[in-house]
Backbone bond lengths (Angstrom), bond angles and torsions (degrees), N, CA, C in turn:
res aa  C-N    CA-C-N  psi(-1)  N-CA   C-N-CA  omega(-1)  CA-C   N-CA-C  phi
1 X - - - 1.452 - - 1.518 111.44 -
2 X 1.403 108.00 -34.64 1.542 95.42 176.57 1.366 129.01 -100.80
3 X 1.244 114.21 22.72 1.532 137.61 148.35 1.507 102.94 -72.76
4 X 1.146 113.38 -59.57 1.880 119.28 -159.07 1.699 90.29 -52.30
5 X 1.745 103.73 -53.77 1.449 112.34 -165.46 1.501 126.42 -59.40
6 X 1.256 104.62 -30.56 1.461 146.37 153.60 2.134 116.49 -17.06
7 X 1.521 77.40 -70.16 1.180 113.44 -161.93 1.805 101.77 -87.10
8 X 0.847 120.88 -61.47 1.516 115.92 174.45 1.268 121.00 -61.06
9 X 1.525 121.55 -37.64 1.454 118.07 158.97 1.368 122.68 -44.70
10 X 1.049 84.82 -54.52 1.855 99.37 175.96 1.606 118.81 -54.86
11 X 1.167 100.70 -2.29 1.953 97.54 174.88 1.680 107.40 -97.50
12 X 1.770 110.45 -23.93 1.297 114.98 173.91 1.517 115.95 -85.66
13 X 1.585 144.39 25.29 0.846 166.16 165.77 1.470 103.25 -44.67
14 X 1.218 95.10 93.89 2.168 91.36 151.15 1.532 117.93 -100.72
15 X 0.861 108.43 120.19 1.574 125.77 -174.58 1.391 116.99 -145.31
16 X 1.726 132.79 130.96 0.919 175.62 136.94 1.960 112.61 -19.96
17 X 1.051 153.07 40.14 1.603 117.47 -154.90 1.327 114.91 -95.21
18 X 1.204 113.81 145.91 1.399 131.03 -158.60 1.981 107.19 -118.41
19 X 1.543 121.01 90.13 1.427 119.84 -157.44 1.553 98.91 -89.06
20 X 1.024 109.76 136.90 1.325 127.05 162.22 1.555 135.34 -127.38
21 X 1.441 125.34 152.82 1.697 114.51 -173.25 1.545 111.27 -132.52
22 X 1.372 106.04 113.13 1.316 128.34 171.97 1.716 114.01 -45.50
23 X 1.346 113.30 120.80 1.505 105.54 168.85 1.432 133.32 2.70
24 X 1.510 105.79 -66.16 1.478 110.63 164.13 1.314 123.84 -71.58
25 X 1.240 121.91 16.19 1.472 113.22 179.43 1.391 105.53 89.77
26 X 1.256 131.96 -8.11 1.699 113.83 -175.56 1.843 112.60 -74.65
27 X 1.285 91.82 150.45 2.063 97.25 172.82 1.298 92.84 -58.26
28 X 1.448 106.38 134.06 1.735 97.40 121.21 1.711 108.00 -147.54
29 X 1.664 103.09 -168.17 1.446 85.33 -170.79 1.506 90.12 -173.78
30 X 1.316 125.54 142.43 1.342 141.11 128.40 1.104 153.30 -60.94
31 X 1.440 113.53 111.59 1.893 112.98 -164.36 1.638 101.48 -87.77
32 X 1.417 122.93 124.54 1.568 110.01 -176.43 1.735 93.39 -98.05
33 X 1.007 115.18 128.65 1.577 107.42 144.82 1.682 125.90 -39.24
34 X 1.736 99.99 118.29 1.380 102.59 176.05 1.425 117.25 -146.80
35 X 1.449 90.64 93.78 1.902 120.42 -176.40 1.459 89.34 -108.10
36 X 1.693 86.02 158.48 1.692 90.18 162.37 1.774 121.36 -74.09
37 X 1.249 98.89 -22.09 1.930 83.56 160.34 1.467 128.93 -95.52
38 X 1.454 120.41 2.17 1.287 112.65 135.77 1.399 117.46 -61.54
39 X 1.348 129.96 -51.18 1.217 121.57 -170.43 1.504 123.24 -61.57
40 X 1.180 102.68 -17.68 1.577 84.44 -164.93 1.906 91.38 -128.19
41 X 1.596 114.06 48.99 1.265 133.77 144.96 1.717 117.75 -81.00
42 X 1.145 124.13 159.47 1.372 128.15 -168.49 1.499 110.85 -87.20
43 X 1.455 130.66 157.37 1.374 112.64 -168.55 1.675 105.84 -77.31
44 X 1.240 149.54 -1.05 1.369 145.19 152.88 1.170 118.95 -80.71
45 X 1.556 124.40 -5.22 0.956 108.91 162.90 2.070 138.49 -29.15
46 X 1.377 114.76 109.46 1.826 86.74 165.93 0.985 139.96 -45.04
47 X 1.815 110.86 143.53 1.386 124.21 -169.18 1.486 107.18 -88.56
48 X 0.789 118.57 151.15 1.810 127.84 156.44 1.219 114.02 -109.47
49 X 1.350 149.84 63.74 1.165 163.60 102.41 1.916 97.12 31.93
50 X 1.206 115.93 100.97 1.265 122.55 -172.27 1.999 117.82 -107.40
51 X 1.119 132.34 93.78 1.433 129.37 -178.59 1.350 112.75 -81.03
52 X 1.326 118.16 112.34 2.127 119.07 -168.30 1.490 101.49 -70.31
53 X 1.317 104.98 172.89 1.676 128.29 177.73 1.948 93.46 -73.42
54 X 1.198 114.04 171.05 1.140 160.64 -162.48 1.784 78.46 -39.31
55 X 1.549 104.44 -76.91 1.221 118.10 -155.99 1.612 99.92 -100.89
56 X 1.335 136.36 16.00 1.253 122.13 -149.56 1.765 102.52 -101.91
57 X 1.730 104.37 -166.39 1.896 97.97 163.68 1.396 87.46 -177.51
58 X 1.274 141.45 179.93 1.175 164.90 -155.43 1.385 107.84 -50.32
59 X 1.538 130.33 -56.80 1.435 144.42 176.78 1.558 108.82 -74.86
60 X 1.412 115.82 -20.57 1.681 111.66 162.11 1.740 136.23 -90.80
61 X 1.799 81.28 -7.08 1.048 109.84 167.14 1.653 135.84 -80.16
62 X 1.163 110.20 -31.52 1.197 154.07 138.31 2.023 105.79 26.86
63 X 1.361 91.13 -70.84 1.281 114.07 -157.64 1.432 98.31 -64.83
64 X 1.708 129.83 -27.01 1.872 150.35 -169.62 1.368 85.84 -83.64
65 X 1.297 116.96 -63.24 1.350 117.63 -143.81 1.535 118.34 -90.25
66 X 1.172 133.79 -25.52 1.531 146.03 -162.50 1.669 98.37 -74.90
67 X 1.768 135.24 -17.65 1.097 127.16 -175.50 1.937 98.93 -90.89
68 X 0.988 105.86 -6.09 1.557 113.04 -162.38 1.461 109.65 -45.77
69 X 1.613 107.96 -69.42 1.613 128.68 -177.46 1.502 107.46 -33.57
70 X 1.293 99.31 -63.89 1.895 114.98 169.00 1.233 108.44 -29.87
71 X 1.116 127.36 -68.45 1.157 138.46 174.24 1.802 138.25 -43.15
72 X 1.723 88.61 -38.49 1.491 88.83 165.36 1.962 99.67 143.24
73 X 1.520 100.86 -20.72 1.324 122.15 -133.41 1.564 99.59 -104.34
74 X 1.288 127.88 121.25 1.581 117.88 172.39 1.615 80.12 -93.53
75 X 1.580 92.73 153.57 1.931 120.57 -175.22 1.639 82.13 -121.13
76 X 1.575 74.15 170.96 2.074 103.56 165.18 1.786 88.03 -172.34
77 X 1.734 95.31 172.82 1.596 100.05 177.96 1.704 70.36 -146.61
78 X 1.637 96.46 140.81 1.292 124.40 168.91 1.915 91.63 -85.78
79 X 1.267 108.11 131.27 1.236 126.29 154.37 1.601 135.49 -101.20
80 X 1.566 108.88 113.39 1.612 103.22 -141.97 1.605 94.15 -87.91
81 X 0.921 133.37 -174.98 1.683 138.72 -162.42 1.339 81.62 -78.96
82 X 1.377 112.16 142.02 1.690 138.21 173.70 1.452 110.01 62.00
83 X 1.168 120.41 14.61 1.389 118.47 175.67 1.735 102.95 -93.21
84 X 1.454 134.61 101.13 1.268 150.49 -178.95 1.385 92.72 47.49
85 X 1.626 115.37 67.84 1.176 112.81 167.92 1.673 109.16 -160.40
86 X 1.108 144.99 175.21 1.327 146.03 -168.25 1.531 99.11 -104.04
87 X 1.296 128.47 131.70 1.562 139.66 171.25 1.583 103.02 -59.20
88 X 1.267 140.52 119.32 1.259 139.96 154.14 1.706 128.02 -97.00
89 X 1.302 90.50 -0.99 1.631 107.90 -172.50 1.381 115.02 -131.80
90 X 1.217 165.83 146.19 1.354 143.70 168.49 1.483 128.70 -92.86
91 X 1.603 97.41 58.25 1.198 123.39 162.43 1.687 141.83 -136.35
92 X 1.034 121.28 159.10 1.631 126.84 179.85 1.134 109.84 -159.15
93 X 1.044 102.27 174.84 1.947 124.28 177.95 1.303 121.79 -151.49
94 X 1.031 106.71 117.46 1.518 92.85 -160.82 1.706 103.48 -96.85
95 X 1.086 110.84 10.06 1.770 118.37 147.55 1.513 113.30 -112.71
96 X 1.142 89.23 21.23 1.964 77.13 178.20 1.025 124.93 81.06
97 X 1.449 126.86 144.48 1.089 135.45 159.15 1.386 125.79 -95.04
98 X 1.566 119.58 119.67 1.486 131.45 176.27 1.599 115.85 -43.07
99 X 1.229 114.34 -57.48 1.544 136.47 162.68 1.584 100.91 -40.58
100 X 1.120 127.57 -63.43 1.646 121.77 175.02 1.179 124.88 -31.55
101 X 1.669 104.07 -63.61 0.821 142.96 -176.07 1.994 119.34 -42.29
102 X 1.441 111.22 -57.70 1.233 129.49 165.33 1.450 115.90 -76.99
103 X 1.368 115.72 -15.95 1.928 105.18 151.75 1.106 122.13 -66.15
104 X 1.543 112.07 -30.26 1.528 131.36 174.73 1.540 128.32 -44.80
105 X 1.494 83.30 -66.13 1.628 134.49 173.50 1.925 89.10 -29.12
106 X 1.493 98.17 -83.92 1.374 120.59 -161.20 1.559 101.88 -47.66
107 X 1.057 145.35 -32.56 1.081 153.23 -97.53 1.312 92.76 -144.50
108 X 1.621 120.61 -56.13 1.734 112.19 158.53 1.600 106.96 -52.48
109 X 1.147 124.49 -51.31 1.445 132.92 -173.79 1.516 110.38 -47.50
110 X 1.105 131.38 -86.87 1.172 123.89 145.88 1.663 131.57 -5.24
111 X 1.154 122.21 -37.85 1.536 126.24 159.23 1.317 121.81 -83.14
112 X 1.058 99.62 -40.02 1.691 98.99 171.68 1.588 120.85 -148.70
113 X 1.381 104.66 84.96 1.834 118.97 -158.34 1.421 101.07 -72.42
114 X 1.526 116.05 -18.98 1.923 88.57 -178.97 1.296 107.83 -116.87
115 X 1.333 115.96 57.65 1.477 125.76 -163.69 2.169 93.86 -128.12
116 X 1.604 104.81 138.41 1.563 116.25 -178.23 1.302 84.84 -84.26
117 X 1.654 126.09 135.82 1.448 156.09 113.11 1.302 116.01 -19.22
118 X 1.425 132.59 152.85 0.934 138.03 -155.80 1.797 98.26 170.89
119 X 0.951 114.73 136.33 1.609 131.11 -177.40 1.307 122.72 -134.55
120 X 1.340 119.24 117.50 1.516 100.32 177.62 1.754 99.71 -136.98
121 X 0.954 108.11 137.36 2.025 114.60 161.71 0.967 126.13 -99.49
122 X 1.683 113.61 140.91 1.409 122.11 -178.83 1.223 103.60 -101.75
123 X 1.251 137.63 126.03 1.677 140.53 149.69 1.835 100.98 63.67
124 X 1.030 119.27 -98.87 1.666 109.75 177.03 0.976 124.36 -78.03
125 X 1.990 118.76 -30.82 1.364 136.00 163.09 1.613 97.06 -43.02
126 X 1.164 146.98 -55.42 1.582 153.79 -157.76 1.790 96.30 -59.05
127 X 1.210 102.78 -57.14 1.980 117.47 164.95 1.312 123.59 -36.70
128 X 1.521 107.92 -31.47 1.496 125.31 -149.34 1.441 90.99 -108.35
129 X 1.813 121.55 -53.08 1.135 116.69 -174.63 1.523 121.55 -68.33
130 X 1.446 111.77 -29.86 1.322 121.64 166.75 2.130 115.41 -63.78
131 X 1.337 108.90 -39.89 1.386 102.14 169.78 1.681 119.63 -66.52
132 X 1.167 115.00 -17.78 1.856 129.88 -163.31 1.485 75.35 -102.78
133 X 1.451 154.69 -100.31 1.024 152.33 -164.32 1.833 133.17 -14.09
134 X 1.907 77.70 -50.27 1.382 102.30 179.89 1.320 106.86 -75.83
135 X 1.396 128.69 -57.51 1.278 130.73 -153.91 1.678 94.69 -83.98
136 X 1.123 133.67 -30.25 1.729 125.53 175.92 1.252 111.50 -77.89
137 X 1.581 113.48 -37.18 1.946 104.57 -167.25 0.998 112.28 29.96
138 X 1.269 121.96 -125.85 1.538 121.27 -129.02 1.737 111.34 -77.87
139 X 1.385 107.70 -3.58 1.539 125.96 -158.78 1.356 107.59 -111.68
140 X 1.848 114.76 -10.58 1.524 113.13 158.31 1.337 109.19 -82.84
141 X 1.526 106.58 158.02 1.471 135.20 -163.95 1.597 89.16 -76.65
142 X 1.040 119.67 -75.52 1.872 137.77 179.25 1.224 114.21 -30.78
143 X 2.009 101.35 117.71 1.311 110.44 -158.61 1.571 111.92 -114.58
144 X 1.871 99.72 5.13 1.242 92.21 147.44 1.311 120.03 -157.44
145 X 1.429 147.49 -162.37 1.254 144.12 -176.53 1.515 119.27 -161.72
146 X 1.428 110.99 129.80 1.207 122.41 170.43 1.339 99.43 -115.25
147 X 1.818 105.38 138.53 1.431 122.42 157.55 1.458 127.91 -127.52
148 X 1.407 108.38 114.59 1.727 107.49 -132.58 1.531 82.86 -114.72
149 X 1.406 116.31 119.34 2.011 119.17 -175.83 1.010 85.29 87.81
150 X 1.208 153.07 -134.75 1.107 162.47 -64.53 1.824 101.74 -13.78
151 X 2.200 93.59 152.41 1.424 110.66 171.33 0.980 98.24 -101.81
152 X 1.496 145.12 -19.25 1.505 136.05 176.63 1.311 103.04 70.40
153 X 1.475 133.23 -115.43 1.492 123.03 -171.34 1.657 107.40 -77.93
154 X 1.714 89.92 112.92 1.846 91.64 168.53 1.381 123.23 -63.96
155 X 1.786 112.81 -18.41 1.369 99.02 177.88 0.847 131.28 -98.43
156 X 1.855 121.05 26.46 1.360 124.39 -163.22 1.900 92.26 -138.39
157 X 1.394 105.32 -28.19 1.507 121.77 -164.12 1.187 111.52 -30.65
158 X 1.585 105.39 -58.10 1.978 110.88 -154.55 1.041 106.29 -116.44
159 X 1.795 123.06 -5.56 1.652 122.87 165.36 1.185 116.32 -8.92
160 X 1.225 122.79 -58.35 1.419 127.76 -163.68 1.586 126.43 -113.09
161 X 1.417 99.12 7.30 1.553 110.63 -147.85 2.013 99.11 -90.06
162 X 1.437 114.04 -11.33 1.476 114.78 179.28 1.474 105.11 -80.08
163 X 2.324 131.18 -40.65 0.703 138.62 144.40 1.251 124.12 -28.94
164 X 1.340 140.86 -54.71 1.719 140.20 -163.28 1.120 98.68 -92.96
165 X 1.893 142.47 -27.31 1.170 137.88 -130.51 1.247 108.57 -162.53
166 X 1.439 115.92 33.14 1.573 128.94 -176.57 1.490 101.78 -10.84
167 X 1.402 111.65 -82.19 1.546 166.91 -154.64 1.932 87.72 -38.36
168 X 1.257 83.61 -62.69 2.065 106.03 -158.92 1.474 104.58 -64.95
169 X 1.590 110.94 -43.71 1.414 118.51 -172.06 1.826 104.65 -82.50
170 X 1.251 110.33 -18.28 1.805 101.12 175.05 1.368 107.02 -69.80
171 X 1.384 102.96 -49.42 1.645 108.20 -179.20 1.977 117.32 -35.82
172 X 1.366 81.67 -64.77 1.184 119.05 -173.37 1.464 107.78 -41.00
173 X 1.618 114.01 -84.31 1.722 113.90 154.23 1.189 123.39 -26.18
174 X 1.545 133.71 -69.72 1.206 113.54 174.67 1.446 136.87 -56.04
175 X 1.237 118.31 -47.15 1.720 117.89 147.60 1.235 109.74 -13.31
176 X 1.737 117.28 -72.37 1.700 101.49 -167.16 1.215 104.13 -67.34
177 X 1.360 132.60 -18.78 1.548 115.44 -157.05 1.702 111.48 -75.88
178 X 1.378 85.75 -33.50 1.505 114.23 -177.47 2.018 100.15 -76.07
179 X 0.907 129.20 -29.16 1.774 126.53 169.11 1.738 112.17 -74.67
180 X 1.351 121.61 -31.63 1.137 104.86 -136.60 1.939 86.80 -120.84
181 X 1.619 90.60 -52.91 1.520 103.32 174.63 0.937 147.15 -94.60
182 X 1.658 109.25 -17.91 1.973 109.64 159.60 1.940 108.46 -68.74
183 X 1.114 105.69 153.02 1.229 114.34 -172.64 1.204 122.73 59.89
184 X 1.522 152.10 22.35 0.675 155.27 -101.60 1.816 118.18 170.96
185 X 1.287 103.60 -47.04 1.529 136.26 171.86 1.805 113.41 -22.84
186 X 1.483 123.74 -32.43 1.149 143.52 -163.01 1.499 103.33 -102.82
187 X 1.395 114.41 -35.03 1.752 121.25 -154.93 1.977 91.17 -89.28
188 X 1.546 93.50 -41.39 1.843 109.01 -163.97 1.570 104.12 -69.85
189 X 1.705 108.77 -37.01 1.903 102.83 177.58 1.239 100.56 -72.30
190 X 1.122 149.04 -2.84 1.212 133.28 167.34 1.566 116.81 -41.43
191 X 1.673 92.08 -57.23 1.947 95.68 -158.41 1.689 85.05 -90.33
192 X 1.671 133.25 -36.59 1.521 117.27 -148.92 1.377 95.33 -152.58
193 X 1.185 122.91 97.38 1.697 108.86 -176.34 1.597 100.69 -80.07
194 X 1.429 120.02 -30.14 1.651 122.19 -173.30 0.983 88.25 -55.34
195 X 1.971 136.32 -52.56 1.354 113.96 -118.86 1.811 101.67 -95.19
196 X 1.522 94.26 -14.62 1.495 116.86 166.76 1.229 117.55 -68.44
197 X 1.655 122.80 -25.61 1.656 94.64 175.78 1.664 102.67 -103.39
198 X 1.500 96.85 5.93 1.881 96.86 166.15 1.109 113.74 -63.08
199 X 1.533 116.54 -62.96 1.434 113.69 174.78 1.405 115.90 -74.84
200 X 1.458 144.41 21.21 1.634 127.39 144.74 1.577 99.21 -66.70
201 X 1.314 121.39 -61.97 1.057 136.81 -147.83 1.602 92.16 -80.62
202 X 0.856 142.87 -49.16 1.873 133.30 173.65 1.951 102.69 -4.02
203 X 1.236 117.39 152.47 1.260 108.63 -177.38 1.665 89.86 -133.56
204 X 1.447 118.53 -18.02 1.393 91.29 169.32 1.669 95.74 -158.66
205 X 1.693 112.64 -173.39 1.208 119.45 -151.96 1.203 144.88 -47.10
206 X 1.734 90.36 -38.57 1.489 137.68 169.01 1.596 103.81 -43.89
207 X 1.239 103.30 -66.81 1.716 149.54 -158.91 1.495 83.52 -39.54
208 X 1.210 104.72 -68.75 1.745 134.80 -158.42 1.549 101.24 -57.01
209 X 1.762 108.90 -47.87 1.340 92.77 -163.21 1.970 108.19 -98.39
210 X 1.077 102.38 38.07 1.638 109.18 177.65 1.661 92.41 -120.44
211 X 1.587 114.80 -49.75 1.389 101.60 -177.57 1.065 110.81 -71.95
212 X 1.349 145.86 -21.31 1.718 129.84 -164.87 1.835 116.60 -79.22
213 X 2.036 92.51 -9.68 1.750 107.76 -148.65 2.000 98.31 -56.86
214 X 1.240 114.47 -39.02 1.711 118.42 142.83 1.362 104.69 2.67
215 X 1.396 132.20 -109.88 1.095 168.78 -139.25 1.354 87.14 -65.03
216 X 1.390 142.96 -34.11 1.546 149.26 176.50 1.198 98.45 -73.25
217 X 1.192 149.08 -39.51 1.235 136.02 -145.63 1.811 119.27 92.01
218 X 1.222 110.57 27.26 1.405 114.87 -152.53 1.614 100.30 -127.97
219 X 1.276 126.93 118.91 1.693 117.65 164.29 1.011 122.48 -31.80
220 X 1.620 109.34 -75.62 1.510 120.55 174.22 1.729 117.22 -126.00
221 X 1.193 113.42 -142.76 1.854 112.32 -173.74 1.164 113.51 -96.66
222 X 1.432 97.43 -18.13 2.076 103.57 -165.77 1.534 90.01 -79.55
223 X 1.412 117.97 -25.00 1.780 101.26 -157.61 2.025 84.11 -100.95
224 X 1.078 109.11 -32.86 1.468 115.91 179.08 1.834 102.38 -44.38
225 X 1.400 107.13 -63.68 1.767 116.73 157.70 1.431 122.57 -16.43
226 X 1.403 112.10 -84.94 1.454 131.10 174.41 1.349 109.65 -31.51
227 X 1.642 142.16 -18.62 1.288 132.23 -157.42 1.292 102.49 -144.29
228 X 1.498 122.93 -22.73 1.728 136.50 158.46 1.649 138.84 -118.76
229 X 1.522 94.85 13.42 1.642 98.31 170.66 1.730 89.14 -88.06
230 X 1.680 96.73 136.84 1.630 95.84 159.99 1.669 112.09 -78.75
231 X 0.976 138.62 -3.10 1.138 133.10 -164.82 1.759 92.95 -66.35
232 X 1.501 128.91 -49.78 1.222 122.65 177.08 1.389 116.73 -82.02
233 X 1.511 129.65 42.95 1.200 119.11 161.49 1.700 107.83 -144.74
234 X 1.380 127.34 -9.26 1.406 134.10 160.08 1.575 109.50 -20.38
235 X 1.297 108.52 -70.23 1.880 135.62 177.63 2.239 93.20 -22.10
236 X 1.544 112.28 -59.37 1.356 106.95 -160.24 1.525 118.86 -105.16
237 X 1.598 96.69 28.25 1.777 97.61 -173.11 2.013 95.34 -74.94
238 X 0.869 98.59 149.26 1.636 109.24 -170.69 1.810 108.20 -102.39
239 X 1.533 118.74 -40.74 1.364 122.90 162.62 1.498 130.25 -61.65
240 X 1.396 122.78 175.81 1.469 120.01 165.73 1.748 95.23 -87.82
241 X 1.474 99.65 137.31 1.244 110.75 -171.04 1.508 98.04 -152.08
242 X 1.744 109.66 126.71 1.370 135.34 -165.74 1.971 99.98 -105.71
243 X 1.289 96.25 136.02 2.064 103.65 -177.74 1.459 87.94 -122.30
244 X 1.096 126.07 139.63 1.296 146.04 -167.76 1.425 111.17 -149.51
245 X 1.557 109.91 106.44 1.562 123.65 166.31 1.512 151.91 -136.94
246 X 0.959 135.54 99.93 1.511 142.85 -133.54 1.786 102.67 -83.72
247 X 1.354 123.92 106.43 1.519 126.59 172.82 1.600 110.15 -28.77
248 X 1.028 128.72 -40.87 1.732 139.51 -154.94 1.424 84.44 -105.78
249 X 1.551 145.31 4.33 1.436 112.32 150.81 1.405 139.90 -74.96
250 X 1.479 109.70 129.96 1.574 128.69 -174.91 1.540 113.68 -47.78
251 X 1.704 119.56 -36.03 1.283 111.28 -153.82 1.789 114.62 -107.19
252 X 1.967 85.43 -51.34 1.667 97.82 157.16 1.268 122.15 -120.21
253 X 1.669 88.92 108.47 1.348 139.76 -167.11 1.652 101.48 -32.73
254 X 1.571 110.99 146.07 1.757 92.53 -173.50 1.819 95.87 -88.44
255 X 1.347 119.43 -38.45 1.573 122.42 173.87 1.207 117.57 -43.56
256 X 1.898 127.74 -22.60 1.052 123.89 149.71 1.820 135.25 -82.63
257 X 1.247 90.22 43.84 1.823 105.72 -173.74 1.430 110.47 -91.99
258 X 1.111 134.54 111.52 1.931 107.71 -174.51 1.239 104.48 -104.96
259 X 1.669 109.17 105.74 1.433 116.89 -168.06 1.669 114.99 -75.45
260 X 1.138 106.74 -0.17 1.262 106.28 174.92 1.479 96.65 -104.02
261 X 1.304 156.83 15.52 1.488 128.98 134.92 1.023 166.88 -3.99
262 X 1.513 98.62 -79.85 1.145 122.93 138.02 1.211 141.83 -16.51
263 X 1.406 106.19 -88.07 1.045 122.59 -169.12 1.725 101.72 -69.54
264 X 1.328 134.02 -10.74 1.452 125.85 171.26 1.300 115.88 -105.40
265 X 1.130 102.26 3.47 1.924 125.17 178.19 1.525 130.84 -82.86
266 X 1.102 141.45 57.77 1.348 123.16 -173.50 1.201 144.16 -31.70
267 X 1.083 145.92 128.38 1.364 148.43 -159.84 1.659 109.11 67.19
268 X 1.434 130.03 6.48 1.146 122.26 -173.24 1.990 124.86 -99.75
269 X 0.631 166.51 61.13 1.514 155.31 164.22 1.309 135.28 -38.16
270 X 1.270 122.35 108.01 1.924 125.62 -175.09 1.174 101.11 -74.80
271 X 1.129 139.34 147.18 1.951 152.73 127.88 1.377 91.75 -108.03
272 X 1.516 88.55 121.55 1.791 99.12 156.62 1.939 102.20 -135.48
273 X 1.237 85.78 122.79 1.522 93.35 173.91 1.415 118.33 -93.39
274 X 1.404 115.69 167.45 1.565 115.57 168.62 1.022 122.61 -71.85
275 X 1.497 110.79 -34.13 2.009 100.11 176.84 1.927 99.73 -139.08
276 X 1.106 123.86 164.70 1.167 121.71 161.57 2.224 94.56 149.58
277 X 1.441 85.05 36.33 1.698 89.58 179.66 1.912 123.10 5.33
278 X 1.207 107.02 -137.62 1.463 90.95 -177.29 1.636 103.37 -112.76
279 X 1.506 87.12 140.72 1.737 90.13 176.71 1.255 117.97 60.46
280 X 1.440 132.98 11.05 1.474 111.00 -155.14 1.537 84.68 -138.92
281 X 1.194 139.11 -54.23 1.616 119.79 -168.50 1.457 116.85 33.53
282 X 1.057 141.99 64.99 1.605 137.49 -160.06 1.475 79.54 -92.65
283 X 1.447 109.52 161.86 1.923 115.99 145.51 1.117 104.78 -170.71
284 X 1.268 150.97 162.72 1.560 164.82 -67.59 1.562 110.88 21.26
285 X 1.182 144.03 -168.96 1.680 159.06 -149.89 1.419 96.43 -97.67
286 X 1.109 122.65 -45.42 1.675 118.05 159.65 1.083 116.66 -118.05
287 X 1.323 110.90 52.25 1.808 110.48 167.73 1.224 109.38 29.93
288 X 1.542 131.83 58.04 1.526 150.62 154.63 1.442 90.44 -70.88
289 X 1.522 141.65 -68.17 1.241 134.82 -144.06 1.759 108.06 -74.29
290 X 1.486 106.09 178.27 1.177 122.14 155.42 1.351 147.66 -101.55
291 X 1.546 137.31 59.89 1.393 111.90 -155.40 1.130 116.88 -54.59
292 X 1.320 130.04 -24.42 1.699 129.14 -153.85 1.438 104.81 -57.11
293 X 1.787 101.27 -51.00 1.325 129.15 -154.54 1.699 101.54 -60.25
294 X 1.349 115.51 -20.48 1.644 112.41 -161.44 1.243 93.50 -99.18
């Protein structure tokens, strides 16, 4: 249901996008929320600084962000290279790039300089916000952080997750294949033609994110690891920053939770609930609402 819900919200999307070009020439771009109660918030209003799922971008985002204005809150979703966008460079990340990330950064700042930061991640975005967090500390603007799912260790995360979760991980694979590598096919043999028909042929999530590590700038996954697992950057986040994870999620696994984190972590706080699967926490009578979002 909260796919279906997901997905139809997402066609009523008002959004703003704001394009920008990375040194090397790559897209990127910002979707601002644009409702009439975003609009007619004050320019200091707080930001909600939004990081998408795996495969997501501003209109998939949709479903987090559309209660925001109500709330008080102007949103945006950073859109990471190839996320509902055309490859101009022959590269991606499918955790993001930190470097992106702080063109981004600047870039809300610049639009609205006396406005509080605010960060939150969805599902890999949570990975992404914790690596940008971690690796800037004390020198990011963003004074606080939510990481909502999180897989925590990427190199242990989805081992198993095509086995337990046939269903979740087909989806899942094809989505990226379909973001990163349809249309695309011509721009990607540039830098790796092998590493391009690795990832057609990948059959599941894991698969995907060892063959694409190419396209990062990375030999292989172990060194791809060392510079994009958040697990080594939690230790230097400098804000109060909230991890949020639901037992009954399908994707990140609850046995991959490290309940001792936290509590040896500075600036960090776990919620793990009993149900609220991934990303989705819906609630009202037909799960119209959002808990995550509040």
């Amino acid at each position: 249901w909260f796919m279906v819900k997901s997905k139809l919200l997402s066609r009523g999307a008002r959004l703003q996008r704001q394009e920008m070009t990375a040194p090397d020439g790559a897209l990127l771009s910002i979707d601002w929320t644009d409702d009439d109660a975003t609009r007619a918030l004050p320019a200091d209003a707080p930001i909600m600084i939004v990081l998408h799922t795996v495969t997501g971008s501003g209109r998939e985002s949709w479903h987090f962000t559309r209660e925001m204005g109500r709330m008080g809150w102007r949103s945006c979703v950073f859109n990471r290279v190839g996320n509902g966008m055309p490859l101009k460079t022959p590269r991606f990340n499918v955790m993001g790039e930190v470097d992106d990330t702080k063109l981004q950064v600047a870039a809300v700042q610049a639009k609205y300089p006396n406005a509080f930061l605010a960060m939150a991640g969805l599902s890999a975005g949570s990975g992404h916000l914790v690596n940008y967090l971690g690796k800037e500390s004390v020198r990011s603007p963003v004074g606080a952080g939510l990481s909502l799912c999180p897989a925590y260790d990427i190199e242990k995360a989805f081992v198993s997750l095509a086995d337990r979760f046939p269903v979740v991980n087909r989806v899942i694979v094809r989505a990226m294949k379909a973001a990163w590598l349809e249309g695309n096919e011509d721009v990607l043999k540039q830098r790796d033609p092998e590493a391009l028909k690795a990832c057609q042929n990948a059959k599941t999530m894991f698969e995907i994110f060892g063959a694409a590590t190419p396209f990062s700038g990375f030999k292989d996954f172990s060194s791809y690891c060392e510079v994009n697992n958040p697990m080594n950057f939690y230790m230097n986040i400098a804000c109060p920053t909230l991890l949020l994870n639901a037992l009954d999620d399908p994707v990140c696994l609850p046995e991959n939770i490290p309940m001792e984190l936290a509590p040896t972590t500075p600036n960090c706080s776990l919620l793990v609930t009993k149900t609220g699967s991934h990303i989705a926490y819906s609630d009202g009578g037909f799960g119209q609402g959002q808990w995550m979002a509040r």
